[in-house]
Z-matrix of the N, CA and C atoms (Angstrom, degrees):
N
C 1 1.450
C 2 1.525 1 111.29
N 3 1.376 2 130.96 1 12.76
C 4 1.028 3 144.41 2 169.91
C 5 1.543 4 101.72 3 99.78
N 6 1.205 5 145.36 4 -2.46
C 7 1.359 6 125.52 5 -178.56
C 8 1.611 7 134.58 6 -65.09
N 9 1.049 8 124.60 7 -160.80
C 10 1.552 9 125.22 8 143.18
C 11 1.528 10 125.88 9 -41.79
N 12 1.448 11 118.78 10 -56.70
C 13 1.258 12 151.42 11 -165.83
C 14 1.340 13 114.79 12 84.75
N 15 1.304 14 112.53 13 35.24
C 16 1.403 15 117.70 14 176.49
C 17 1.612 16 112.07 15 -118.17
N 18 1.111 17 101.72 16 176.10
C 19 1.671 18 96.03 17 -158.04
C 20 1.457 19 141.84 18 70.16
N 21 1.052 20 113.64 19 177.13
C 22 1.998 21 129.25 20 158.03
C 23 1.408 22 88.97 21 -44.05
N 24 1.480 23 121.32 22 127.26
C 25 1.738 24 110.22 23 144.38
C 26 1.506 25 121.85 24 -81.48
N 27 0.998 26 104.96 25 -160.19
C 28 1.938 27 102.81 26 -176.09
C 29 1.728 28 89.90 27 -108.80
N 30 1.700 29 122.01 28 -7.81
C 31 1.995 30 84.87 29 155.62
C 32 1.341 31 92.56 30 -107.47
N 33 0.868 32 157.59 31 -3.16
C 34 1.292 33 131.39 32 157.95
C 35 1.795 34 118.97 33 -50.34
N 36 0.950 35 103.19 34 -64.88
C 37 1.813 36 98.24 35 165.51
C 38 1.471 37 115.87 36 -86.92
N 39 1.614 38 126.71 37 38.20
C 40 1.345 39 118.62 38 113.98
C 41 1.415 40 116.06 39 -76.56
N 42 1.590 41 109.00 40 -56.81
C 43 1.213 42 99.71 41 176.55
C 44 1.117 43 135.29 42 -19.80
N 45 1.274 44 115.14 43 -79.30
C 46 1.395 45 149.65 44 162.60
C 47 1.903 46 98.45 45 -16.94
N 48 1.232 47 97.85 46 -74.57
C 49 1.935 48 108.12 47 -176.12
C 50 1.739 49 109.94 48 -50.49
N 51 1.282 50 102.22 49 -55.87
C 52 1.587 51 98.62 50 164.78
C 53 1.204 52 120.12 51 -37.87
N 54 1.732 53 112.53 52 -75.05
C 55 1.413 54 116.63 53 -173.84
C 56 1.471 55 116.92 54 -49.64
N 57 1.205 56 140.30 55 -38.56
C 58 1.400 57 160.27 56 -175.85
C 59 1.621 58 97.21 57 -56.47
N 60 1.694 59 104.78 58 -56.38
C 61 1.287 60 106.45 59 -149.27
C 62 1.573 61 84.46 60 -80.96
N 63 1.238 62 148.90 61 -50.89
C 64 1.727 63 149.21 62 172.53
C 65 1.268 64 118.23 63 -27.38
N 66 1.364 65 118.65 64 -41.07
C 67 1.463 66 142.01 65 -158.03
C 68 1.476 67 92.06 66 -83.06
N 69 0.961 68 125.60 67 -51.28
C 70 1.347 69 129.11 68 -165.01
C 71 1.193 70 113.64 69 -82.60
N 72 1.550 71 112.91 70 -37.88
C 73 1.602 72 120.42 71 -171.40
C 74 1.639 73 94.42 72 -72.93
N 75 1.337 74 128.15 73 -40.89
C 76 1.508 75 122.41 74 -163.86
C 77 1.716 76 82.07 75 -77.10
N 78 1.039 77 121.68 76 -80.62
C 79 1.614 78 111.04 77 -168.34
C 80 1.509 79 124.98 78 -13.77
N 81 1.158 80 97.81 79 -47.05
C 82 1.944 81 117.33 80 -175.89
C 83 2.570 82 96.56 81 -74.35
N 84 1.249 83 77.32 82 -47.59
C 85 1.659 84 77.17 83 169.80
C 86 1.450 85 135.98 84 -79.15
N 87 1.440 86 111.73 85 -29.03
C 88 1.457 87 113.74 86 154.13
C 89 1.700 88 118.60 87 -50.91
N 90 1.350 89 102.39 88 -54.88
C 91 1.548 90 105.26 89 -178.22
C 92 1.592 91 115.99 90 -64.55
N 93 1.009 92 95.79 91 -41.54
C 94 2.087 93 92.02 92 169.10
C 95 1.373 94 122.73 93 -52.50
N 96 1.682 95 106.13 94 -36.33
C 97 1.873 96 129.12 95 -173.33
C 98 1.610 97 74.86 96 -73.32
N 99 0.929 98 146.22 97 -47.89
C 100 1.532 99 128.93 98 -160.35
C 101 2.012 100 91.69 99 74.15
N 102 1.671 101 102.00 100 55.32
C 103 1.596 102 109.74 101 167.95
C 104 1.336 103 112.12 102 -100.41
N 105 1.381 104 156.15 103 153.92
C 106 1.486 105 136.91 104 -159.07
C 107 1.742 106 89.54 105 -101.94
N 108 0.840 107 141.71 106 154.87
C 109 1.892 108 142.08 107 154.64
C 110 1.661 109 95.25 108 -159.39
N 111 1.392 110 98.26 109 144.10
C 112 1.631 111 107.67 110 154.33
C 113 1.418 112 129.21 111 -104.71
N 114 1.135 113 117.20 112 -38.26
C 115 1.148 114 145.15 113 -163.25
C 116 2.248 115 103.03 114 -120.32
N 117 1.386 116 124.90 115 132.38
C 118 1.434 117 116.41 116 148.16
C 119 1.859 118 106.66 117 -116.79
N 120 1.405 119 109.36 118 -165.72
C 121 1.043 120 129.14 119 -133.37
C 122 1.392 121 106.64 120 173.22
N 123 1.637 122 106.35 121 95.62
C 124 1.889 123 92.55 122 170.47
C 125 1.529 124 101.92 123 -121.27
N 126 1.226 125 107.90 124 112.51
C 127 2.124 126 110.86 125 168.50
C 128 1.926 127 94.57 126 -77.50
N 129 1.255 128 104.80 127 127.23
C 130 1.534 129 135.26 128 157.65
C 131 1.089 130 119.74 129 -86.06
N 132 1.624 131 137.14 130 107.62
C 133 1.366 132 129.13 131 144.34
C 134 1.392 133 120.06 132 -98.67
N 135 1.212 134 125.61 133 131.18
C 136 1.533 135 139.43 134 171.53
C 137 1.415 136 120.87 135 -80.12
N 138 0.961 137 150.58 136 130.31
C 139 1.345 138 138.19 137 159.20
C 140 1.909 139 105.30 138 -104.07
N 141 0.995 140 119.88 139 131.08
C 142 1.541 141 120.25 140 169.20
C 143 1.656 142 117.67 141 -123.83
N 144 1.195 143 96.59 142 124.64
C 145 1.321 144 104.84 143 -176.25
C 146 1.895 145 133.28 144 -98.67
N 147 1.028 146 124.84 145 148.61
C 148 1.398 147 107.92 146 -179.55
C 149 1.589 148 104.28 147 93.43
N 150 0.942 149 129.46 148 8.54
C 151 1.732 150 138.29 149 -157.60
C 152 1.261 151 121.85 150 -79.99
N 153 1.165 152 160.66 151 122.05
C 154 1.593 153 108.93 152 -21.49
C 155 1.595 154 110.62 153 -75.55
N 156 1.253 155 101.23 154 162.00
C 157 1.634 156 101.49 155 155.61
C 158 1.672 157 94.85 156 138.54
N 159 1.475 158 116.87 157 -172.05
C 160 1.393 159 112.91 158 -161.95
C 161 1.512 160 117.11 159 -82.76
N 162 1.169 161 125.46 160 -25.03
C 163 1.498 162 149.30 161 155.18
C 164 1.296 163 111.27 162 -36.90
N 165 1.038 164 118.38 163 -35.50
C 166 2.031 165 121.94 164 -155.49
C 167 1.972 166 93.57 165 -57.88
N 168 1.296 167 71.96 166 142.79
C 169 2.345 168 89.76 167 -173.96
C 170 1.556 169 76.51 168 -153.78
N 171 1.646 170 85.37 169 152.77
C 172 1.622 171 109.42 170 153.75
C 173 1.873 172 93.85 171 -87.32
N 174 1.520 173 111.90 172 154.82
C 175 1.261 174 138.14 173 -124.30
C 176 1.800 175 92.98 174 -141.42
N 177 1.304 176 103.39 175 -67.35
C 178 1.548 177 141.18 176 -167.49
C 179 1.438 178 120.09 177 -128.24
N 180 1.316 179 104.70 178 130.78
C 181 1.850 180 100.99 179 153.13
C 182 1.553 181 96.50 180 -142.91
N 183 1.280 182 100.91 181 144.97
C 184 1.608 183 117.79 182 160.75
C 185 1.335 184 116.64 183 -134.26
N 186 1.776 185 94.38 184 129.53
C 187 1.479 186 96.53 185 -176.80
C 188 1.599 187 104.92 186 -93.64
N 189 1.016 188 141.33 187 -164.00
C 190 1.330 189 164.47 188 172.77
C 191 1.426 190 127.31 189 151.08
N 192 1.580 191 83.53 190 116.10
C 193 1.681 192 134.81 191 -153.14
C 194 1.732 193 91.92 192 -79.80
N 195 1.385 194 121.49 193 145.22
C 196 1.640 195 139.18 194 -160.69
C 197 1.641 196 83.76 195 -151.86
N 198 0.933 197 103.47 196 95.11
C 199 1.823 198 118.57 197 161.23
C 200 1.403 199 100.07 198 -83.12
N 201 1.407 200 111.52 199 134.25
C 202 1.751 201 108.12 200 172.38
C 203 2.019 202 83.19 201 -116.16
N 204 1.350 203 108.95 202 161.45
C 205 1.325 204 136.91 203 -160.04
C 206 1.122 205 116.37 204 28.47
N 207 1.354 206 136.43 205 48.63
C 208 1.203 207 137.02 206 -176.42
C 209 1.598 208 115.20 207 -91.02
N 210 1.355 209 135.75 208 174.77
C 211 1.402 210 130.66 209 -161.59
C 212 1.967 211 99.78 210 -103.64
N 213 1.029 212 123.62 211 126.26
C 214 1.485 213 127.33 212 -161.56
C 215 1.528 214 91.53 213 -74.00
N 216 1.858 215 117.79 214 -33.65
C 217 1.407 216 107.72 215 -148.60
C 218 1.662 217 96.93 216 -83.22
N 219 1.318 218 120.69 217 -0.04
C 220 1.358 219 132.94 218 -176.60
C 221 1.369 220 121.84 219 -95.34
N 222 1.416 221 114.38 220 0.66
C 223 1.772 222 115.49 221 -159.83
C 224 1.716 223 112.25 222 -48.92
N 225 1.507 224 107.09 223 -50.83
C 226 1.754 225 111.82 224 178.97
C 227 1.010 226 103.48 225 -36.87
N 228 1.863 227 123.88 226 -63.43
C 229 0.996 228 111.45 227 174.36
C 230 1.630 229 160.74 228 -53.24
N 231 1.820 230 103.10 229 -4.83
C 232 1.128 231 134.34 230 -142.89
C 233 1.869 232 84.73 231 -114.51
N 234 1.581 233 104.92 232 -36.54
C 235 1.552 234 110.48 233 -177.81
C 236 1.572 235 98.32 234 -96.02
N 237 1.061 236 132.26 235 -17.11
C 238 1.967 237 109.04 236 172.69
C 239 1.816 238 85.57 237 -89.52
N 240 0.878 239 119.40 238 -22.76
C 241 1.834 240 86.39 239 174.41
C 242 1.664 241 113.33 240 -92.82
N 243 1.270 242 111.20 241 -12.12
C 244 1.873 243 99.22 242 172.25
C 245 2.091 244 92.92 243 -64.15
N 246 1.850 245 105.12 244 -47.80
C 247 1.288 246 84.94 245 -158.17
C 248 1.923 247 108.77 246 -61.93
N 249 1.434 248 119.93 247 -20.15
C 250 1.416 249 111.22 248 -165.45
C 251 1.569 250 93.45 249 -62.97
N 252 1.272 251 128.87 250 -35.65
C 253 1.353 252 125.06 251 -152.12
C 254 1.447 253 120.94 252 -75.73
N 255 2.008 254 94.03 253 -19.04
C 256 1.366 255 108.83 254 154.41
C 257 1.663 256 132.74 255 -27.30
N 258 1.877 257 80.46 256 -67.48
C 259 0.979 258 108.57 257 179.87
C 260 1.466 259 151.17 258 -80.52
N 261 2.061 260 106.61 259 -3.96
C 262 1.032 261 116.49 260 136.14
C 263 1.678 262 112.79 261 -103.31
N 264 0.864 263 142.75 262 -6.47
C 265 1.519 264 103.70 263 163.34
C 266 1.206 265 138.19 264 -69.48
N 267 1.878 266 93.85 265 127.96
C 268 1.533 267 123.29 266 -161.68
C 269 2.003 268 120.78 267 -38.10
N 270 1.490 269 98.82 268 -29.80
C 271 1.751 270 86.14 269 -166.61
C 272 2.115 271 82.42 270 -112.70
N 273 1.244 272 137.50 271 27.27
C 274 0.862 273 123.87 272 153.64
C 275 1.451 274 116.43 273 -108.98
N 276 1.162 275 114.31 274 -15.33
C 277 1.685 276 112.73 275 171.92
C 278 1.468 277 106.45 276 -82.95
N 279 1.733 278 109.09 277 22.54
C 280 1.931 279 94.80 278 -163.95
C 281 1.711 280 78.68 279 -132.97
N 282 1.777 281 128.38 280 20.85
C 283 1.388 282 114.47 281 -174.08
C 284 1.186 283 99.73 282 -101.98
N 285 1.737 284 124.21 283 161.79
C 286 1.428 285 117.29 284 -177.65
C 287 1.474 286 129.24 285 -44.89
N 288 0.917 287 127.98 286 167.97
C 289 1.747 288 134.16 287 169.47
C 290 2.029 289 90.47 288 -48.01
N 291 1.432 290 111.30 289 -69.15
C 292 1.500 291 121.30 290 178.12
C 293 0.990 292 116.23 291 -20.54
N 294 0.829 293 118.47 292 -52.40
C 295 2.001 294 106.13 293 -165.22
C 296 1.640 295 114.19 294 -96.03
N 297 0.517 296 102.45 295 97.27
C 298 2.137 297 113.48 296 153.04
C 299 1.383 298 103.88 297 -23.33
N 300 0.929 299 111.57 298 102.79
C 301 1.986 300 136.38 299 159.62
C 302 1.521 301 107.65 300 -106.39
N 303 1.289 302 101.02 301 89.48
C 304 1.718 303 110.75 302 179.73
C 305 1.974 304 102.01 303 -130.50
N 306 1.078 305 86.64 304 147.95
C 307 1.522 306 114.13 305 176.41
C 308 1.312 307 119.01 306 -102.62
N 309 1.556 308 113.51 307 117.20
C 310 1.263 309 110.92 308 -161.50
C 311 2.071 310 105.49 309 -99.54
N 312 0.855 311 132.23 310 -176.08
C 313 1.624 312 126.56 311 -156.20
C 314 1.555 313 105.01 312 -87.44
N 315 1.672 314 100.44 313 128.79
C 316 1.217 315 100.21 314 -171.58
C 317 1.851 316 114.78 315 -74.94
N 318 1.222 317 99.50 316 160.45
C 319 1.557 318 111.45 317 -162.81
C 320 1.455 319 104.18 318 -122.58
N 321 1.371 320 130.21 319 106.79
C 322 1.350 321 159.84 320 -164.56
C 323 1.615 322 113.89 321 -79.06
N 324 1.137 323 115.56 322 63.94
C 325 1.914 324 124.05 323 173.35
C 326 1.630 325 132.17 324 -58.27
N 327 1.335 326 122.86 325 120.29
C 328 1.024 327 103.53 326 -147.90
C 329 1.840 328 97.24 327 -77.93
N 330 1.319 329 132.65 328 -178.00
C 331 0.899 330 151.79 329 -137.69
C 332 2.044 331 105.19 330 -84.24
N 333 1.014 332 161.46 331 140.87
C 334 1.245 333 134.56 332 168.46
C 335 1.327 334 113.69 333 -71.56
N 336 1.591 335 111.40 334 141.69
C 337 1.433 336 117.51 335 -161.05
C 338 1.820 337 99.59 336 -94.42
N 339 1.329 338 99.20 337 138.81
C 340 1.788 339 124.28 338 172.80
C 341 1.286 340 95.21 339 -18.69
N 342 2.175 341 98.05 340 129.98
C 343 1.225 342 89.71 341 173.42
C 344 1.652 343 118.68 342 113.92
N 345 1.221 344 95.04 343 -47.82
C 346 2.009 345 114.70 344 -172.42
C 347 0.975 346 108.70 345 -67.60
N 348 1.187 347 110.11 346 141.10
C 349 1.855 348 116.56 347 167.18
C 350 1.503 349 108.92 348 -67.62
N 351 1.222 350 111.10 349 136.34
C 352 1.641 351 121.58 350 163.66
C 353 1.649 352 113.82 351 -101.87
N 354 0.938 353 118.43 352 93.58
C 355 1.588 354 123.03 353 179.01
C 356 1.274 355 133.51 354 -80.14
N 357 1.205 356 120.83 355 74.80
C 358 1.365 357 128.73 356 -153.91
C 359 1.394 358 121.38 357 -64.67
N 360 1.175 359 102.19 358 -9.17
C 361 1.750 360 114.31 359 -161.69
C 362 1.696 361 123.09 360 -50.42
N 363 1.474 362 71.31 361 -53.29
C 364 1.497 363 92.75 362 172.97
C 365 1.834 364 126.50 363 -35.50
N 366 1.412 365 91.68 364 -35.49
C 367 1.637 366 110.85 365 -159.44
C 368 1.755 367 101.28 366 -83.98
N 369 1.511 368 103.62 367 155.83
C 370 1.735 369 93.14 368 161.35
C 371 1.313 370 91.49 369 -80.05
N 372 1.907 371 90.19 370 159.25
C 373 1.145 372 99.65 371 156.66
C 374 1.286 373 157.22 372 -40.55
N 375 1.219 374 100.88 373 -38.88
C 376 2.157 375 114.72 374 172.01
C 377 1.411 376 83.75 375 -61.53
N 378 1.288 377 168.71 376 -95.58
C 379 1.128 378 157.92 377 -69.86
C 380 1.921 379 95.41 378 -114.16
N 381 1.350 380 113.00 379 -34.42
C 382 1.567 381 116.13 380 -165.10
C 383 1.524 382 103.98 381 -58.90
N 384 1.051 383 121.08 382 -47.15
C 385 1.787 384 98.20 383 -176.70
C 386 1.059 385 120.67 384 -94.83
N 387 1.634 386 113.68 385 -0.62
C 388 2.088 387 95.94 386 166.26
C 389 1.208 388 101.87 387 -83.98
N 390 1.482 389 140.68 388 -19.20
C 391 1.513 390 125.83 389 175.92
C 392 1.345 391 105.02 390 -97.61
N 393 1.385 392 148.10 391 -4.86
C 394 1.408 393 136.50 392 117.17
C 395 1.527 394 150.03 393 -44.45
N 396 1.228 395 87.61 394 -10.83
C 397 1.871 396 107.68 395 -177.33
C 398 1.947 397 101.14 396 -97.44
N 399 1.718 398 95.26 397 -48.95
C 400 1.491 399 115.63 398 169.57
C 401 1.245 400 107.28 399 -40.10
N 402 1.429 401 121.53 400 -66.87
C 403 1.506 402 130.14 401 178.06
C 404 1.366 403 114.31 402 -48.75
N 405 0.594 404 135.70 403 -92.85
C 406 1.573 405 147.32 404 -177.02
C 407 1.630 406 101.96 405 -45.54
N 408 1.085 407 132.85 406 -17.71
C 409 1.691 408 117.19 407 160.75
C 410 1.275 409 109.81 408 -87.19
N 411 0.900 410 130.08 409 -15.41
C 412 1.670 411 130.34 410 166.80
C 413 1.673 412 112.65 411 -89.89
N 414 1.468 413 123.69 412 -2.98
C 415 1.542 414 110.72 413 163.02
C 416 1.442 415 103.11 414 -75.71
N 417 1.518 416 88.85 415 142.70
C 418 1.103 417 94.95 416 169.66
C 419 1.467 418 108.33 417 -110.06
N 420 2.026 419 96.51 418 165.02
C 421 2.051 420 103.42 419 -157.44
C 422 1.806 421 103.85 420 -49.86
N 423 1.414 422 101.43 421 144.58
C 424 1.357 423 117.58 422 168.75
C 425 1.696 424 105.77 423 76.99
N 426 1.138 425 112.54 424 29.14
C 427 1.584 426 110.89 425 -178.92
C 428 1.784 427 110.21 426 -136.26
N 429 1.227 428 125.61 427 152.40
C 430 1.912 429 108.36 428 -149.45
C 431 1.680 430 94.00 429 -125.46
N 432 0.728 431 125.10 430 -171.23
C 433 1.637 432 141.29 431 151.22
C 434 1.345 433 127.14 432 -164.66
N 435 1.095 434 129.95 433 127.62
C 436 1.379 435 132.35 434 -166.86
C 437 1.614 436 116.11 435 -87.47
N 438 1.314 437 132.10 436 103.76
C 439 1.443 438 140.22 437 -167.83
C 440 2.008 439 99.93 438 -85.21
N 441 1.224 440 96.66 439 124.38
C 442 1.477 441 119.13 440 179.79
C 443 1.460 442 110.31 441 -97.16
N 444 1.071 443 136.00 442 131.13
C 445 1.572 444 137.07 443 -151.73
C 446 1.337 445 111.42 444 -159.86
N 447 1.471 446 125.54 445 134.99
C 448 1.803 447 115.46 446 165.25
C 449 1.308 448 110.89 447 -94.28
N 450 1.259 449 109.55 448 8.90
C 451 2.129 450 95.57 449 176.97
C 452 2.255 451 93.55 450 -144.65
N 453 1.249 452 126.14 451 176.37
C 454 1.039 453 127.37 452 -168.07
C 455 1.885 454 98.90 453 -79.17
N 456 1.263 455 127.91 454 137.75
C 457 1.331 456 139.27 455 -167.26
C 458 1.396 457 94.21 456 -84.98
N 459 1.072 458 139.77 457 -26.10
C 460 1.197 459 143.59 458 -172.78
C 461 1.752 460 121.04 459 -7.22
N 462 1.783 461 117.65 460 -64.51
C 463 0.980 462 104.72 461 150.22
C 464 1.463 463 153.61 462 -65.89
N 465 1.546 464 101.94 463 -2.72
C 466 1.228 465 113.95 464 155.15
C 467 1.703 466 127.37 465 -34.14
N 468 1.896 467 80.92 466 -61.09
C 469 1.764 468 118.11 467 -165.02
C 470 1.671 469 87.26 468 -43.03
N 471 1.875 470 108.82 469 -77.04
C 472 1.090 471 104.45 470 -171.95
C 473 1.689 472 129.24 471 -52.81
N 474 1.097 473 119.47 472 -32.09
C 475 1.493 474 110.17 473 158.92
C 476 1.520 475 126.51 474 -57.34
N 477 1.285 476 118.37 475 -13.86
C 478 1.515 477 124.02 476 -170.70
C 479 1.733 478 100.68 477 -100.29
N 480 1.349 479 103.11 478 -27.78
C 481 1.662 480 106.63 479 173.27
C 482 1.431 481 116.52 480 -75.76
N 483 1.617 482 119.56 481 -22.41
C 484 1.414 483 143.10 482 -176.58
C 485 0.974 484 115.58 483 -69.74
N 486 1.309 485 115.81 484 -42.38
C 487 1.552 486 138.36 485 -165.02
C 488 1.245 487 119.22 486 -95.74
N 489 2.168 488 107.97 487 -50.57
C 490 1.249 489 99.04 488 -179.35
C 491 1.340 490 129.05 489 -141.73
N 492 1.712 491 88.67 490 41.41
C 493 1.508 492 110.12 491 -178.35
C 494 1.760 493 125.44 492 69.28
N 495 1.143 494 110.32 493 -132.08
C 496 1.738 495 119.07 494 173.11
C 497 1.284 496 108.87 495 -93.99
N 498 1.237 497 141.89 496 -12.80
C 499 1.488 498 157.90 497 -172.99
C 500 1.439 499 96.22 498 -43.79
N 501 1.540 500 138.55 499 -10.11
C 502 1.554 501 118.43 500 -167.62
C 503 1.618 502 90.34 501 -163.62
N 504 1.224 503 112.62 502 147.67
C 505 1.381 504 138.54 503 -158.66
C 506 2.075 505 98.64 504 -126.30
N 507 1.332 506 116.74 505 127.07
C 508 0.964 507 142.79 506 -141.01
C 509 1.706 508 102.38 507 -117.05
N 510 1.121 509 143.02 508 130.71
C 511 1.337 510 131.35 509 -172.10
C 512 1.370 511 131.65 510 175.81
N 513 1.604 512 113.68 511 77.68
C 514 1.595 513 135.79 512 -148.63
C 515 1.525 514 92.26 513 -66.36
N 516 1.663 515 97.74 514 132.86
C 517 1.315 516 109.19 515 166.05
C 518 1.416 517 123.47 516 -98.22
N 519 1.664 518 97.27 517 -25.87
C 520 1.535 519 104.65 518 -167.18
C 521 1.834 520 89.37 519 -154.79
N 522 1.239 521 84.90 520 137.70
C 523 2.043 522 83.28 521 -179.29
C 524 1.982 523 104.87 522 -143.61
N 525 1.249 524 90.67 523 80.26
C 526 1.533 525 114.36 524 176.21
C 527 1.349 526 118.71 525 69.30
N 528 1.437 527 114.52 526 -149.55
C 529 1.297 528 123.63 527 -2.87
C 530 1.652 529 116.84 528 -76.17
N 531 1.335 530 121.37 529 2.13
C 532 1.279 531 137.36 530 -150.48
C 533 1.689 532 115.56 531 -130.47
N 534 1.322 533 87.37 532 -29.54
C 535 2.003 534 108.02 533 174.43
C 536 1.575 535 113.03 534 -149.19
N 537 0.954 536 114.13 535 144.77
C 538 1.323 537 131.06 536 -176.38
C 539 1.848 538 111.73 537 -134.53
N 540 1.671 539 103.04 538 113.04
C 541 1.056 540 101.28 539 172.53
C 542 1.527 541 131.51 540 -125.16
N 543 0.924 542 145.98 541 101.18
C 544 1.569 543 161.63 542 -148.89
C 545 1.592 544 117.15 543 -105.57
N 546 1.625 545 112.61 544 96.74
C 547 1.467 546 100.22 545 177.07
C 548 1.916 547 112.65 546 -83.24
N 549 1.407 548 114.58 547 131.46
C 550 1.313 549 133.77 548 -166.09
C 551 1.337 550 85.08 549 -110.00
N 552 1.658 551 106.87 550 136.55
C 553 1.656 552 123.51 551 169.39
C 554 1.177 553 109.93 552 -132.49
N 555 1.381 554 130.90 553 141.56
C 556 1.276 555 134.38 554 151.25
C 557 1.347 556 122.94 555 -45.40
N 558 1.254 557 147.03 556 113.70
C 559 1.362 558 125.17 557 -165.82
C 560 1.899 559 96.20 558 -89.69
N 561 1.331 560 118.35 559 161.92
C 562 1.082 561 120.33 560 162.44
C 563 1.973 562 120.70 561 -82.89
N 564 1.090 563 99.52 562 129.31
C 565 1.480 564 105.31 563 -178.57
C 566 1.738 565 124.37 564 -70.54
């Protein structure tokens, strides 16, 4: 596109803005469908066309969405809401007529097994406690998971005591300054 070739390019952070903005819109739409997920997952392919030279455009993007604990007997349903989410997310309904915004078939992960770290880091923030709240209502009694964090969860704790009483047992493994890790148990009743 004429630059240096150094840096972020400008499709890389479309990319990037798309995928971000998908991820979030299906997240916010699974939970409305009343669909179960703990965990998402968006794989990006780009196609760019015209390459090199002054012409070069992205062409194509395909997302395909990786639901982790999602319900197998539900998948149709799991693929008309990746495609609605297409179709509201905000900076993909704003890309040219040109390019192909297609959703490729969602892929059904099974659940993380007792025990596993949940690493939230990764995620924005708005997203960390509905797939932390998700998690931990699906342990079942006497089974733990360890929550991975870049700042202290602390108000978490108290929202989880707010919400769901003594039901979960609290237990810092690592407390910064850089990571924070907390094994969470189901207590048995």
């Amino acid at each position: 596109m004429g630059g240096k070739g150094e840096g972020t390019s400008p499709e890389e952070l479309l990319a990037g803005a798309v995928a971000t903005c998908y991820t979030g819109t299906l997240g916010a739409l699974l939970s409305r469908d009343q669909l179960p997920w703990n965990r998402l997952q968006v794989r990006l392919q780009e196609t760019v066309t015209d390459h090199p030279g002054p012409q070069a455009r992205i062409s194509r993007l395909l997302v395909t969405p990786e639901v982790m604990g999602g319900d197998s007997n539900r998948l149709a349903e799991y693929q008309l809401t990746a495609e609605l989410a297409r179709d509201h997310c905000f900076i993909g309904r704003h890309l040219r007529s040109d390019i192909a915004y297609e959703v490729g078939s969602v892929e059904l992960l099974a659940a993380p097994p007792t025990g596993s770290e949940l690493d939230v880091r990764p995620l924005p923030p708005a997203q960390r406690h509905q797939l932390i709240f998700s998690t931990l209502d699906e342990l079942e009694a006497g089974t733990t998971v360890v929550l991975v964090n870049d700042h202290d969860p602390l108000p978490l704790r108290y929202q989880l005591e707010a919400t769901r009483g003594d039901r979960f047992s609290w237990d810092y493994l690592e407390s910064g300054p850089k990571t924070w890790k907390v094994r969470i148990g189901r207590n048995v009743s």
